[in-house]
mmCIF file of the N, C-alpha and C atoms, coordinates in Angstrom:
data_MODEL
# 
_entry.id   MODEL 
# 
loop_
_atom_site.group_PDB 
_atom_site.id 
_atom_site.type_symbol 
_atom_site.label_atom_id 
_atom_site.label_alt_id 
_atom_site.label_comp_id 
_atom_site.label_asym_id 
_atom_site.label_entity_id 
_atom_site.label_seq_id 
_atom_site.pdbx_PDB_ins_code 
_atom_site.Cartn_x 
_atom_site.Cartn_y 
_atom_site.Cartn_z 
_atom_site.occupancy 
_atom_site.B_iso_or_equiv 
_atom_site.pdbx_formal_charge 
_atom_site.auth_seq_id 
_atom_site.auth_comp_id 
_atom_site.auth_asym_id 
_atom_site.auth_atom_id 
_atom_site.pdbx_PDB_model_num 
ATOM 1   N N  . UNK A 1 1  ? 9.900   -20.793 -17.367 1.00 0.00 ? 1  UNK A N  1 
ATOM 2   C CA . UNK A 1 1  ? 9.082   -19.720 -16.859 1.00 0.00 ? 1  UNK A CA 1 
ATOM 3   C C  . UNK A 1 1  ? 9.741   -19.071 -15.640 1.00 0.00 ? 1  UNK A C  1 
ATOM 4   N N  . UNK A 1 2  ? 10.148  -20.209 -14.811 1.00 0.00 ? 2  UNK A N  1 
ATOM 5   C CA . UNK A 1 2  ? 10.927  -19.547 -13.695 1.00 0.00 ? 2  UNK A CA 1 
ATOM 6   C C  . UNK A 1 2  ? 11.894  -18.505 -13.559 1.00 0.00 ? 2  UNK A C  1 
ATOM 7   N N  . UNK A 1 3  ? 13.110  -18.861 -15.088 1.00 0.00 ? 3  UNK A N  1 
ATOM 8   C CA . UNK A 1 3  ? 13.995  -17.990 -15.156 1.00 0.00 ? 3  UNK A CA 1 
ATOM 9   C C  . UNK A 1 3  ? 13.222  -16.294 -15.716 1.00 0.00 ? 3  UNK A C  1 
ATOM 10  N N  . UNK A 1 4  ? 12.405  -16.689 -16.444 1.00 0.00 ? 4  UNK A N  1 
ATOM 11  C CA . UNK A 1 4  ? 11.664  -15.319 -16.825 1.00 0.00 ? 4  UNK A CA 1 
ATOM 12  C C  . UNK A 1 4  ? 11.388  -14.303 -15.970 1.00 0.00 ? 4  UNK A C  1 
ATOM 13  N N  . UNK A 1 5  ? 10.559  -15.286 -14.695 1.00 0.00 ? 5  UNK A N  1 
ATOM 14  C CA . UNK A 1 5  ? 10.236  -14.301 -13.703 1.00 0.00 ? 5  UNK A CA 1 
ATOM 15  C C  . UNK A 1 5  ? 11.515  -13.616 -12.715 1.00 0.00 ? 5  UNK A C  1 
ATOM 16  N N  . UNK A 1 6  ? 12.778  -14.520 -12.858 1.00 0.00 ? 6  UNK A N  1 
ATOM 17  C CA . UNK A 1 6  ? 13.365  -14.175 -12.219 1.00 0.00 ? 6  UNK A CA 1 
ATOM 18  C C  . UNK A 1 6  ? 14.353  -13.163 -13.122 1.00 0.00 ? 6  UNK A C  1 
ATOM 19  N N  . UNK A 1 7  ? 14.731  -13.048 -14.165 1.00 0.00 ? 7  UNK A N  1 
ATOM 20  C CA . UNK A 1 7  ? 15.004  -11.982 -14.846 1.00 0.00 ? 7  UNK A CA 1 
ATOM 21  C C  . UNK A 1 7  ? 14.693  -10.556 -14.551 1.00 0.00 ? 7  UNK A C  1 
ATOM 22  N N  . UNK A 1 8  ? 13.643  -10.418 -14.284 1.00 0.00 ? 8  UNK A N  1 
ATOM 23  C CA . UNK A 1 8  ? 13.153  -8.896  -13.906 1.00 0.00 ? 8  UNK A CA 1 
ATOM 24  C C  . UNK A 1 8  ? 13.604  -8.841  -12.430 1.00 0.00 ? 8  UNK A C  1 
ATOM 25  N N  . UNK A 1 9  ? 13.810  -9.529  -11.672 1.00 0.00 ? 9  UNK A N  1 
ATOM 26  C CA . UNK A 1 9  ? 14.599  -9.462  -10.477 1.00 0.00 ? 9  UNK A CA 1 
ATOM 27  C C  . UNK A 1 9  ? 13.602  -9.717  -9.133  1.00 0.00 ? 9  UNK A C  1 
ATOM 28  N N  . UNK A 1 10 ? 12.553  -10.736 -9.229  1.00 0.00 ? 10 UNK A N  1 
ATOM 29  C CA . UNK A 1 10 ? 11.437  -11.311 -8.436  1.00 0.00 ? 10 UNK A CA 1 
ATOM 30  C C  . UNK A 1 10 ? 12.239  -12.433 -7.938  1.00 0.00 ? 10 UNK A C  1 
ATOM 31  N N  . UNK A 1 11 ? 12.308  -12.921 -7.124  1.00 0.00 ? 11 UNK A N  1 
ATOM 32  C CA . UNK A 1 11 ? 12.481  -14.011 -6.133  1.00 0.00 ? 11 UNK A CA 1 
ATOM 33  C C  . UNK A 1 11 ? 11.227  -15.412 -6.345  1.00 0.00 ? 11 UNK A C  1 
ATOM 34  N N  . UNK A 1 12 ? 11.620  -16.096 -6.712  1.00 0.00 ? 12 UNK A N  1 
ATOM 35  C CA . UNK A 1 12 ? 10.502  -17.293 -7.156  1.00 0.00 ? 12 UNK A CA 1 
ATOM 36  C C  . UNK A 1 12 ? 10.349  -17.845 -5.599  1.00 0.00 ? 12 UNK A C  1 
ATOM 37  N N  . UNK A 1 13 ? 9.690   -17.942 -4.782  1.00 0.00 ? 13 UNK A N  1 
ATOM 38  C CA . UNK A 1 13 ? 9.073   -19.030 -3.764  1.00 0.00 ? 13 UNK A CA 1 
ATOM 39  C C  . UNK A 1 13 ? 8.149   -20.245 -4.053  1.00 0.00 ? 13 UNK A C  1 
ATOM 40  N N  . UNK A 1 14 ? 8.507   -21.071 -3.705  1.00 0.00 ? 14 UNK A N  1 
ATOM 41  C CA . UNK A 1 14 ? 7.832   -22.514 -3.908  1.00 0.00 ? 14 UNK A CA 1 
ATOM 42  C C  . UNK A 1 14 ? 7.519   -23.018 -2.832  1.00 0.00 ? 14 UNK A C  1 
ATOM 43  N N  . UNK A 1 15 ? 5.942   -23.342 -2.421  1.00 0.00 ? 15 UNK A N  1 
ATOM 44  C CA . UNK A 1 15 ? 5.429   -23.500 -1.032  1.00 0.00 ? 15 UNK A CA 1 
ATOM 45  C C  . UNK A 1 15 ? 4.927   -24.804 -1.829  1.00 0.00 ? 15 UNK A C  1 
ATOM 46  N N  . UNK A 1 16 ? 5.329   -25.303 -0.322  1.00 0.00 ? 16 UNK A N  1 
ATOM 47  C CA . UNK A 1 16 ? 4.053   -26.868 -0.225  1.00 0.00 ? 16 UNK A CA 1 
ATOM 48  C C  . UNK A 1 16 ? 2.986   -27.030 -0.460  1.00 0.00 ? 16 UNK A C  1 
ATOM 49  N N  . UNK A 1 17 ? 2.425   -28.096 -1.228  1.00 0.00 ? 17 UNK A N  1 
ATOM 50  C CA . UNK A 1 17 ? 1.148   -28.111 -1.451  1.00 0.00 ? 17 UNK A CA 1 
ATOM 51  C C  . UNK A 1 17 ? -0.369  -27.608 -0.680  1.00 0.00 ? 17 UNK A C  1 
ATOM 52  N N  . UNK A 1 18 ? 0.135   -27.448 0.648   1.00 0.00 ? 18 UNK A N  1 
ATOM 53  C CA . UNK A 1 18 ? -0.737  -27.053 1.654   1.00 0.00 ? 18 UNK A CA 1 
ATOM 54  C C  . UNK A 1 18 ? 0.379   -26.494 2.695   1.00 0.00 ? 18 UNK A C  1 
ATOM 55  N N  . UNK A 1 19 ? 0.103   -25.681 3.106   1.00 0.00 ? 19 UNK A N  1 
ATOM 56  C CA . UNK A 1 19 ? 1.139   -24.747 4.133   1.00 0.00 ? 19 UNK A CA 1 
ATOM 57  C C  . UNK A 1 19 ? 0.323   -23.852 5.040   1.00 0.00 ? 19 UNK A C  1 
ATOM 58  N N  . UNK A 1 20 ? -0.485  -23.681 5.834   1.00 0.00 ? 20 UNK A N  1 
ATOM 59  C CA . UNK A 1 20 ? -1.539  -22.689 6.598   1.00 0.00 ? 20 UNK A CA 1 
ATOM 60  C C  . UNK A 1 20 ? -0.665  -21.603 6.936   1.00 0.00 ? 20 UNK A C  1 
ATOM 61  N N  . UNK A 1 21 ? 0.749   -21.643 7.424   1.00 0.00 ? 21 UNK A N  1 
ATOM 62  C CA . UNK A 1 21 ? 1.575   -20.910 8.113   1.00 0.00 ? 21 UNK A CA 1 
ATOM 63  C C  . UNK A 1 21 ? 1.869   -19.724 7.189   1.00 0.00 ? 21 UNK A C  1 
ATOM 64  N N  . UNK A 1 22 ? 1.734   -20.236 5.660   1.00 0.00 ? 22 UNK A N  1 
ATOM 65  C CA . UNK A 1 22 ? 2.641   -19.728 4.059   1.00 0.00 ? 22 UNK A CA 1 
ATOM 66  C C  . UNK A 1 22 ? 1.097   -19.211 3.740   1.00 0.00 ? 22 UNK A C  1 
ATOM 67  N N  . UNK A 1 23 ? -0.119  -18.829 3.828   1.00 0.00 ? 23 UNK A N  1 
ATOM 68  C CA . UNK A 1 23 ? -1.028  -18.623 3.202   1.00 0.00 ? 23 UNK A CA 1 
ATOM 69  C C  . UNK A 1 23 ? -2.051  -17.704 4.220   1.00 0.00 ? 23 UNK A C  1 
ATOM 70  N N  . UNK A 1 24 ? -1.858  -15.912 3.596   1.00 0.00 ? 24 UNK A N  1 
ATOM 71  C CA . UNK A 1 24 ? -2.150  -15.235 4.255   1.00 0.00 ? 24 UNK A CA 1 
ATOM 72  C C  . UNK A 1 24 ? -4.144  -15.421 5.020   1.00 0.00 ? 24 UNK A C  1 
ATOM 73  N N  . UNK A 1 25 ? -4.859  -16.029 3.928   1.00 0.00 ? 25 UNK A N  1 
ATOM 74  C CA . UNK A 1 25 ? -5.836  -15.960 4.123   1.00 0.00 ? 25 UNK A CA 1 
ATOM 75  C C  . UNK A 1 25 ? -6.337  -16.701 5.451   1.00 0.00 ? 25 UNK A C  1 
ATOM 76  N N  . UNK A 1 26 ? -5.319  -17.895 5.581   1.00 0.00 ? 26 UNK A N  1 
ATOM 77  C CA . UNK A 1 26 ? -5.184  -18.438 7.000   1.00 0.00 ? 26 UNK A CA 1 
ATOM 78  C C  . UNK A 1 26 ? -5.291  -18.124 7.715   1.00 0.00 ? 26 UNK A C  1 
ATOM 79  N N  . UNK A 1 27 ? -4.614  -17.044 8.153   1.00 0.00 ? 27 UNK A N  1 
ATOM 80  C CA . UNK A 1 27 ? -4.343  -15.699 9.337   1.00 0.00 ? 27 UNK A CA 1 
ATOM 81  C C  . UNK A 1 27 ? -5.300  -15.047 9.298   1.00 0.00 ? 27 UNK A C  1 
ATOM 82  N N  . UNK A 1 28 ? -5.885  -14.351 8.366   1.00 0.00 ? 28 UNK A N  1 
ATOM 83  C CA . UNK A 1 28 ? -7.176  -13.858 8.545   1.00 0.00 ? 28 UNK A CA 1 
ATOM 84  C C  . UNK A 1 28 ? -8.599  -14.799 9.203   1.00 0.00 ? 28 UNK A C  1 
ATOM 85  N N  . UNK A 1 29 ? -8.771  -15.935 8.433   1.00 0.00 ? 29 UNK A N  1 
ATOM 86  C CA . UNK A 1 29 ? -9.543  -16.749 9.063   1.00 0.00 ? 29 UNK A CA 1 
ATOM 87  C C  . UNK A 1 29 ? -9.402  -16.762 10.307  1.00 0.00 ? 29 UNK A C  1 
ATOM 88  N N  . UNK A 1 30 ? -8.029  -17.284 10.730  1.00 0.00 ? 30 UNK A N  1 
ATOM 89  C CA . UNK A 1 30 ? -8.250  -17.775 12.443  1.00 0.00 ? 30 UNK A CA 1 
ATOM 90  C C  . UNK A 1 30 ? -8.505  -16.287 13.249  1.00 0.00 ? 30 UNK A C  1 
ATOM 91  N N  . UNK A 1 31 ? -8.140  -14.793 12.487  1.00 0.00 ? 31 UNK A N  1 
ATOM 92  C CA . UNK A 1 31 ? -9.044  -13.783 13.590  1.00 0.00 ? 31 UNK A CA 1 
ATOM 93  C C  . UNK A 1 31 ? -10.077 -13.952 13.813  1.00 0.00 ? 31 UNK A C  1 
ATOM 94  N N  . UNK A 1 32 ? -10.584 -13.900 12.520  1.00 0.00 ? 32 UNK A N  1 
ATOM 95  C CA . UNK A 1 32 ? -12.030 -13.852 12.563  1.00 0.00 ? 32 UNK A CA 1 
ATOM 96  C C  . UNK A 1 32 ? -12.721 -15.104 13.364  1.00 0.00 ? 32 UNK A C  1 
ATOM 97  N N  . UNK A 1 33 ? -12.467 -16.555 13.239  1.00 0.00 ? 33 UNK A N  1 
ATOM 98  C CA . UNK A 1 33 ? -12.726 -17.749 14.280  1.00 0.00 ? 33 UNK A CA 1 
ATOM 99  C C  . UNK A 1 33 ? -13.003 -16.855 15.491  1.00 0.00 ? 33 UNK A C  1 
ATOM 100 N N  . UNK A 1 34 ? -11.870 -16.529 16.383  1.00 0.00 ? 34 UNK A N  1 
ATOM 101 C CA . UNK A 1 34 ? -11.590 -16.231 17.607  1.00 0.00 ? 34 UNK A CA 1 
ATOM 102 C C  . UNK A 1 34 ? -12.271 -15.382 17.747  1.00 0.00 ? 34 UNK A C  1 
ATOM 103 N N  . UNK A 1 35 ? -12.191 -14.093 17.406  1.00 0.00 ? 35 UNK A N  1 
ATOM 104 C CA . UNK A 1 35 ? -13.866 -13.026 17.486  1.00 0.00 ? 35 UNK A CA 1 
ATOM 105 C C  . UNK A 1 35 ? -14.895 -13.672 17.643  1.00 0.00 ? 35 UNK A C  1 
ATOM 106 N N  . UNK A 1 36 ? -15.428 -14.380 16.518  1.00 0.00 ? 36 UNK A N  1 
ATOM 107 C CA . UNK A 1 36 ? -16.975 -14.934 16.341  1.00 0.00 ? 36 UNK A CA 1 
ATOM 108 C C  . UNK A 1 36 ? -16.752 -16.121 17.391  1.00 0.00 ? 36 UNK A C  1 
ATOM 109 N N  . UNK A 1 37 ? -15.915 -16.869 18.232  1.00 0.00 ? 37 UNK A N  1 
ATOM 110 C CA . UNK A 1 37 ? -16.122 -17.913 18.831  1.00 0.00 ? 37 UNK A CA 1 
ATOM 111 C C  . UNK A 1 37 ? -15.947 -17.283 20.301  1.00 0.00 ? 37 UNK A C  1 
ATOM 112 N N  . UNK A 1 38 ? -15.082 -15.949 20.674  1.00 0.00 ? 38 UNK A N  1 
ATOM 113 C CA . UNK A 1 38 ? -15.911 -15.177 21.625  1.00 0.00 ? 38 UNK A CA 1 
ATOM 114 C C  . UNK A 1 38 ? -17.121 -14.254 22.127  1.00 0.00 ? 38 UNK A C  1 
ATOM 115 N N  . UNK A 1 39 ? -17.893 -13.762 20.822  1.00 0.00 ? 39 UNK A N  1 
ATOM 116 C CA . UNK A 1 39 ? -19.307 -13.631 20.960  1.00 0.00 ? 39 UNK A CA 1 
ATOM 117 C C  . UNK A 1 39 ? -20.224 -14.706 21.589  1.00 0.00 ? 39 UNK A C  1 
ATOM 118 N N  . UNK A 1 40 ? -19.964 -15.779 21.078  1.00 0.00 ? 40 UNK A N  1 
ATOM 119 C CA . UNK A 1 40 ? -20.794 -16.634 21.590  1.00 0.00 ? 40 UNK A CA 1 
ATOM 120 C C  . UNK A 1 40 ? -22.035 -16.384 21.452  1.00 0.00 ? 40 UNK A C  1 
ATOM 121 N N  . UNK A 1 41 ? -22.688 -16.434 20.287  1.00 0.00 ? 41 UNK A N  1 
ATOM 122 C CA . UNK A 1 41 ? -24.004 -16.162 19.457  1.00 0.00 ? 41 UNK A CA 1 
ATOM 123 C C  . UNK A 1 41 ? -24.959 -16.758 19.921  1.00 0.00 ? 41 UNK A C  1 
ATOM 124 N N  . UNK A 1 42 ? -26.224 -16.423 20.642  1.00 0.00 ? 42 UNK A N  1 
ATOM 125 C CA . UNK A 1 42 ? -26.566 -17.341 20.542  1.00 0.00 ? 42 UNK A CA 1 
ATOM 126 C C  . UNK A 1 42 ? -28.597 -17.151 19.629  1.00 0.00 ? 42 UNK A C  1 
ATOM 127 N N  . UNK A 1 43 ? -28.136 -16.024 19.062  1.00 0.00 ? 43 UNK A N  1 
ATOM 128 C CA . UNK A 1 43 ? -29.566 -15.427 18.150  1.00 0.00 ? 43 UNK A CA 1 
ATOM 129 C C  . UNK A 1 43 ? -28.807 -14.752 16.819  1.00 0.00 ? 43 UNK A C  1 
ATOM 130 N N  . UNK A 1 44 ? -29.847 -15.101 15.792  1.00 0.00 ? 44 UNK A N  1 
ATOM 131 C CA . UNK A 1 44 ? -29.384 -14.683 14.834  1.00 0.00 ? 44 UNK A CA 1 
ATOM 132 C C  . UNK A 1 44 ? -29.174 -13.218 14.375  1.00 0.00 ? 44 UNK A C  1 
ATOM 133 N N  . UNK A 1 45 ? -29.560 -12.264 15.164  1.00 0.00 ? 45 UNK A N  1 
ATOM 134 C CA . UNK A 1 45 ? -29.223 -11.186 15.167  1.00 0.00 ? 45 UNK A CA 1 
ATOM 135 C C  . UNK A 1 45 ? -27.739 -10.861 15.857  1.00 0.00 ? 45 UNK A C  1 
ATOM 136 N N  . UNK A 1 46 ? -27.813 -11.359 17.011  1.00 0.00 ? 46 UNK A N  1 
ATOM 137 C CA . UNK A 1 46 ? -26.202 -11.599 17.523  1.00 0.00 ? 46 UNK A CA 1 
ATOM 138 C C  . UNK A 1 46 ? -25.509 -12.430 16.641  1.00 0.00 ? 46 UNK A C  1 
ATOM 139 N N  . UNK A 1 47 ? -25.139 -13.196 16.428  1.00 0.00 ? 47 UNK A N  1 
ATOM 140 C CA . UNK A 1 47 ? -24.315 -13.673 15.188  1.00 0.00 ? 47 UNK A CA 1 
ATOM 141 C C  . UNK A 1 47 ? -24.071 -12.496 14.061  1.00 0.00 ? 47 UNK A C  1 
ATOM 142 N N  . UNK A 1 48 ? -25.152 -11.903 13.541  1.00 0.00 ? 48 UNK A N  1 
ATOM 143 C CA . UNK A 1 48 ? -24.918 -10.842 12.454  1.00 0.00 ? 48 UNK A CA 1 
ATOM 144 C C  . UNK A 1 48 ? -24.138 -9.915  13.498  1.00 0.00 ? 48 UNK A C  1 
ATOM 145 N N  . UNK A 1 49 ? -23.976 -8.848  13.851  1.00 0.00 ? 49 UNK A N  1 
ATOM 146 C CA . UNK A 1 49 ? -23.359 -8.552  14.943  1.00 0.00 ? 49 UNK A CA 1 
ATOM 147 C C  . UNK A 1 49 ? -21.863 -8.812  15.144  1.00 0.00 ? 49 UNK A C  1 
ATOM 148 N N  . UNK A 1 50 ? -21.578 -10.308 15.028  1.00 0.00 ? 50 UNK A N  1 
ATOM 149 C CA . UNK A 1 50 ? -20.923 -10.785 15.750  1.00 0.00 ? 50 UNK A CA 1 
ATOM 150 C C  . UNK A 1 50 ? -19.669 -10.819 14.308  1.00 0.00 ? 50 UNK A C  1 
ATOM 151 N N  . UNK A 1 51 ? -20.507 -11.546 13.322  1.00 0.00 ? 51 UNK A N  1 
ATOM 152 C CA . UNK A 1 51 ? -19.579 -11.612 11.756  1.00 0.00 ? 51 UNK A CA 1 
ATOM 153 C C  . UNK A 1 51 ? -19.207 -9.951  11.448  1.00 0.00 ? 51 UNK A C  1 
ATOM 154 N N  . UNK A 1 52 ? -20.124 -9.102  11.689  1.00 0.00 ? 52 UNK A N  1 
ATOM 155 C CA . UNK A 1 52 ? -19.650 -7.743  11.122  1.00 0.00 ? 52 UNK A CA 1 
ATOM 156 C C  . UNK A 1 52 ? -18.481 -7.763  11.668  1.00 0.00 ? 52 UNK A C  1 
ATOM 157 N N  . UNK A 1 53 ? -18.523 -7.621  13.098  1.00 0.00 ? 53 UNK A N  1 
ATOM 158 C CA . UNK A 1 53 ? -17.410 -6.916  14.236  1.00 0.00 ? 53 UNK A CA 1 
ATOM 159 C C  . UNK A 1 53 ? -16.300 -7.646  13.714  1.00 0.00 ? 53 UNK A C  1 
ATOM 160 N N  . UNK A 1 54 ? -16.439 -9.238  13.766  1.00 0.00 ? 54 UNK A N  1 
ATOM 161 C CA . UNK A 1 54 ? -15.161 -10.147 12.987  1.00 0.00 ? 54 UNK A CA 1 
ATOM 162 C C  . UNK A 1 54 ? -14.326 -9.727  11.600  1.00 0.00 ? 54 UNK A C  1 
ATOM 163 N N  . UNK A 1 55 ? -15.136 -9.431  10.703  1.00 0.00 ? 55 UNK A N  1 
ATOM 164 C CA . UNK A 1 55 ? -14.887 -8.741  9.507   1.00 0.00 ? 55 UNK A CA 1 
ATOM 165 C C  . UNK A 1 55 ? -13.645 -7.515  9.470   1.00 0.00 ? 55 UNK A C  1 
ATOM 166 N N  . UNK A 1 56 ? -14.836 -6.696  10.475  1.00 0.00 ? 56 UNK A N  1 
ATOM 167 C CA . UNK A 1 56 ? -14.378 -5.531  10.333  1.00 0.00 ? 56 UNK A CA 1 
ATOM 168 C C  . UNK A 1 56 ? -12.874 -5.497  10.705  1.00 0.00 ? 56 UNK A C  1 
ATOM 169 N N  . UNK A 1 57 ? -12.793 -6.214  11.767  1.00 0.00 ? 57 UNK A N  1 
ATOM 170 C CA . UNK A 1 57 ? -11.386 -6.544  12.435  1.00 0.00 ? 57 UNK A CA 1 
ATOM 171 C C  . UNK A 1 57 ? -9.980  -6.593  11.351  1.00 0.00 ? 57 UNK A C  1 
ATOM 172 N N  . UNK A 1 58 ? -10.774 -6.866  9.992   1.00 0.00 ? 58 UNK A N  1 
ATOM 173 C CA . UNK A 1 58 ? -9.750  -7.290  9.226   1.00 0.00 ? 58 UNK A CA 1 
ATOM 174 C C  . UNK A 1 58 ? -9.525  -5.886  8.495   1.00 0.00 ? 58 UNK A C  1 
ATOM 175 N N  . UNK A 1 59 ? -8.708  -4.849  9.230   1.00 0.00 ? 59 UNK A N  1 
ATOM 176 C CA . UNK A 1 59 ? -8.743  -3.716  8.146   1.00 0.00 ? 59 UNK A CA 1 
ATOM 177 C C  . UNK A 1 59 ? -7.292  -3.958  7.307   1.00 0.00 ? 59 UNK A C  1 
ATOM 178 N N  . UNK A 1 60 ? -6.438  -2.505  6.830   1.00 0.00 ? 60 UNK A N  1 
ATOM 179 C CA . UNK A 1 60 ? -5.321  -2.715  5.879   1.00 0.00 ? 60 UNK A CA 1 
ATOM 180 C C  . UNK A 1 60 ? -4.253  -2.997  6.665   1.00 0.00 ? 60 UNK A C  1 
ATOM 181 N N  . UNK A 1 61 ? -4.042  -2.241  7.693   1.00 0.00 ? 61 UNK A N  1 
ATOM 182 C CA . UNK A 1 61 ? -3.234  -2.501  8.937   1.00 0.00 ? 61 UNK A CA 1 
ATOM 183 C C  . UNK A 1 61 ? -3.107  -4.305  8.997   1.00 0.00 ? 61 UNK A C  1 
ATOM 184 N N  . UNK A 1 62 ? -4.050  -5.206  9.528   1.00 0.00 ? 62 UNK A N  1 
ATOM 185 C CA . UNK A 1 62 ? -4.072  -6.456  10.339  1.00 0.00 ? 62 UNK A CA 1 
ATOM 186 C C  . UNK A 1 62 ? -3.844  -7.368  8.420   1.00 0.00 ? 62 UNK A C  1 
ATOM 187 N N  . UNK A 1 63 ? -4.546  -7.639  8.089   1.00 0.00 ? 63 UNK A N  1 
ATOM 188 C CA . UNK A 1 63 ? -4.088  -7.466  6.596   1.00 0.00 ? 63 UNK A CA 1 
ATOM 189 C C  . UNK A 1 63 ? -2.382  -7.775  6.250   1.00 0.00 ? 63 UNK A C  1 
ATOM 190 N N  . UNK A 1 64 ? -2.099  -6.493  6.476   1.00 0.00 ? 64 UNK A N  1 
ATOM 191 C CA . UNK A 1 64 ? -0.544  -6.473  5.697   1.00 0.00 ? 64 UNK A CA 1 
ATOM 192 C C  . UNK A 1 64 ? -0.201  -7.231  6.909   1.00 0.00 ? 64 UNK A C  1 
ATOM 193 N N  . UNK A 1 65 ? 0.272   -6.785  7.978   1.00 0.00 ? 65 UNK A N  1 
ATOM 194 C CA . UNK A 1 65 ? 0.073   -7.921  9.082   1.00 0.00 ? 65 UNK A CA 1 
ATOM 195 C C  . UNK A 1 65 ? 0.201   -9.580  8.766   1.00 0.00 ? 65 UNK A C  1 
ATOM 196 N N  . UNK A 1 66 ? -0.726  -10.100 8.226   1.00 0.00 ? 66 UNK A N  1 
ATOM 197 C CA . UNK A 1 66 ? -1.238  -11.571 7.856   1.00 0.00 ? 66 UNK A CA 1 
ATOM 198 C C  . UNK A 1 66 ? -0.024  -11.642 6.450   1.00 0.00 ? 66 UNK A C  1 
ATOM 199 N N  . UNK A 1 67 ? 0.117   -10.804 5.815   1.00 0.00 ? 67 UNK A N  1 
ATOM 200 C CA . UNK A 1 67 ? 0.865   -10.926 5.013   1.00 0.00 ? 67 UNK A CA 1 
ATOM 201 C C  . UNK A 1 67 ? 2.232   -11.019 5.063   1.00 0.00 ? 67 UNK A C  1 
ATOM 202 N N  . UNK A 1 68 ? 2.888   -10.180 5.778   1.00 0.00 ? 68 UNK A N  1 
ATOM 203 C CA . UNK A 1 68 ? 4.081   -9.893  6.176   1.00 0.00 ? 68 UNK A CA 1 
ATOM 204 C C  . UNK A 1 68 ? 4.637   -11.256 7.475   1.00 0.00 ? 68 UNK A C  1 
ATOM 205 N N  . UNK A 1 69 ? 3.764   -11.798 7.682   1.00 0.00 ? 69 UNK A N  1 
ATOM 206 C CA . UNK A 1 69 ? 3.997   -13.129 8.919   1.00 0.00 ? 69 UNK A CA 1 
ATOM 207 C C  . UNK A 1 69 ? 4.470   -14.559 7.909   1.00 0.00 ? 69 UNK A C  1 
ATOM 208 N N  . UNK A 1 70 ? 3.878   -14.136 6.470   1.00 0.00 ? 70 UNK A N  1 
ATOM 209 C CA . UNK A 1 70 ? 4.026   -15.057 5.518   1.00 0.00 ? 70 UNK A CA 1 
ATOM 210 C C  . UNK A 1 70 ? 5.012   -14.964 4.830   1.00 0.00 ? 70 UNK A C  1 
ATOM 211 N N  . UNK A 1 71 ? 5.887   -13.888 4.735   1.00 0.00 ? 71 UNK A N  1 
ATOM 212 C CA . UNK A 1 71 ? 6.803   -13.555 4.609   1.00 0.00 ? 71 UNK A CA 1 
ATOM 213 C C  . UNK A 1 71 ? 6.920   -12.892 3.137   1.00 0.00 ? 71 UNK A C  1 
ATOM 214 N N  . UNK A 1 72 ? 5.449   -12.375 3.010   1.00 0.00 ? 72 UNK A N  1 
ATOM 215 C CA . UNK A 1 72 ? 4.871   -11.709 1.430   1.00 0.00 ? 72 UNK A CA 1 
ATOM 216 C C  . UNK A 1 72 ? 5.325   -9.909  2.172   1.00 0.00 ? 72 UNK A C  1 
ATOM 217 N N  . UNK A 1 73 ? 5.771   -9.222  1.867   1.00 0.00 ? 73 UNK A N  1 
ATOM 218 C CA . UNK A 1 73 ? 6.373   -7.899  2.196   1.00 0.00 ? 73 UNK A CA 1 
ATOM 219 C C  . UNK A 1 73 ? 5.686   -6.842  0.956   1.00 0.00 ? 73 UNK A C  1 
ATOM 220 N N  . UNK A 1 74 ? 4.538   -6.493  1.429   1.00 0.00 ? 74 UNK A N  1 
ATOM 221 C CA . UNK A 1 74 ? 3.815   -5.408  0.526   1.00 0.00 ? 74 UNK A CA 1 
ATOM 222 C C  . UNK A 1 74 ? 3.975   -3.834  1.072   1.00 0.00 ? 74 UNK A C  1 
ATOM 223 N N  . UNK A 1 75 ? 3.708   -2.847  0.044   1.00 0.00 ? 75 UNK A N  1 
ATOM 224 C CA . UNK A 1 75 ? 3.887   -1.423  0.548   1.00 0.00 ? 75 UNK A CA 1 
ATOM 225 C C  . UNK A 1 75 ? 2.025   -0.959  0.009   1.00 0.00 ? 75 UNK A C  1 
ATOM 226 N N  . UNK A 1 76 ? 1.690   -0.710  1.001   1.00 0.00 ? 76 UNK A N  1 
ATOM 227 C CA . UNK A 1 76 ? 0.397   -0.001  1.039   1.00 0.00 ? 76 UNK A CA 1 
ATOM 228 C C  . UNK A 1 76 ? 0.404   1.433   0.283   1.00 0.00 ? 76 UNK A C  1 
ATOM 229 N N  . UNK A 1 77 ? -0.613  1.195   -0.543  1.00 0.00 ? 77 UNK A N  1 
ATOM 230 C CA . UNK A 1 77 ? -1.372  2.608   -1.234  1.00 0.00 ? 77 UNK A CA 1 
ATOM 231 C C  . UNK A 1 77 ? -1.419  3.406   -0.108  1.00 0.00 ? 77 UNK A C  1 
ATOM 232 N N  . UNK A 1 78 ? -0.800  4.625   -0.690  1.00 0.00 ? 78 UNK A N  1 
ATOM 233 C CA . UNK A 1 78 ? -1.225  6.006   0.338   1.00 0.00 ? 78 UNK A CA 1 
ATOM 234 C C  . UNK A 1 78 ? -1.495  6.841   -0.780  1.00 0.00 ? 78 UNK A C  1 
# 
C-alpha cells in the first residue's frame, strides 16, 4: 500500500502510536484549555461565554497554524 501511495508522489509519514507534538488537534485543544482556564468561570453563563470566545479563537488562520507546527503543510481555499 505504501508504495502505491508513494507512486503518485505523497511522502508516507509514520508517527508513533501517540505523539501530542505530531497531532494537530492537540494544538488546538491546549488553546482552547488556556482561554477557558483564563476566564475563570465561575457561573454557567460565564463558562458559555467563556467556551464560545475559546472556540472562536480557533479560526482558518490559527488552524493551519496547528497544522503546519505538525509539519502537515496545507494551502487554504480562497
Amino acid at each position: 500500500m505504501e508504495s502505491l501511495i508513494q507512486s503518485v508522489g505523497v511522502q508516507v509519514k509514520c508517527l508513533s502510536p501517540y505523539s501530542p507534538n505530531l497531532f494537530s488537534i492537540e494544538l488546538c485543544w491546549s488553546k482552547i484549555k488556556v482561554i477557558l482556564g483564563s476566564e475563570a468561570a465561575q457561573t454557567s453563563n460565564v463558562l458559555d461565554e467563556a467556551i464560545t470566545k475559546a472556540l472562536n479563537a480557533i479560526n482558518d488562520e490559527s488552524a493551519l497554524n496547528c497544522f503546519h507546527r505538525c509539519g502537515l503543510f496545507l494551502q487554504p481555499n480562497r
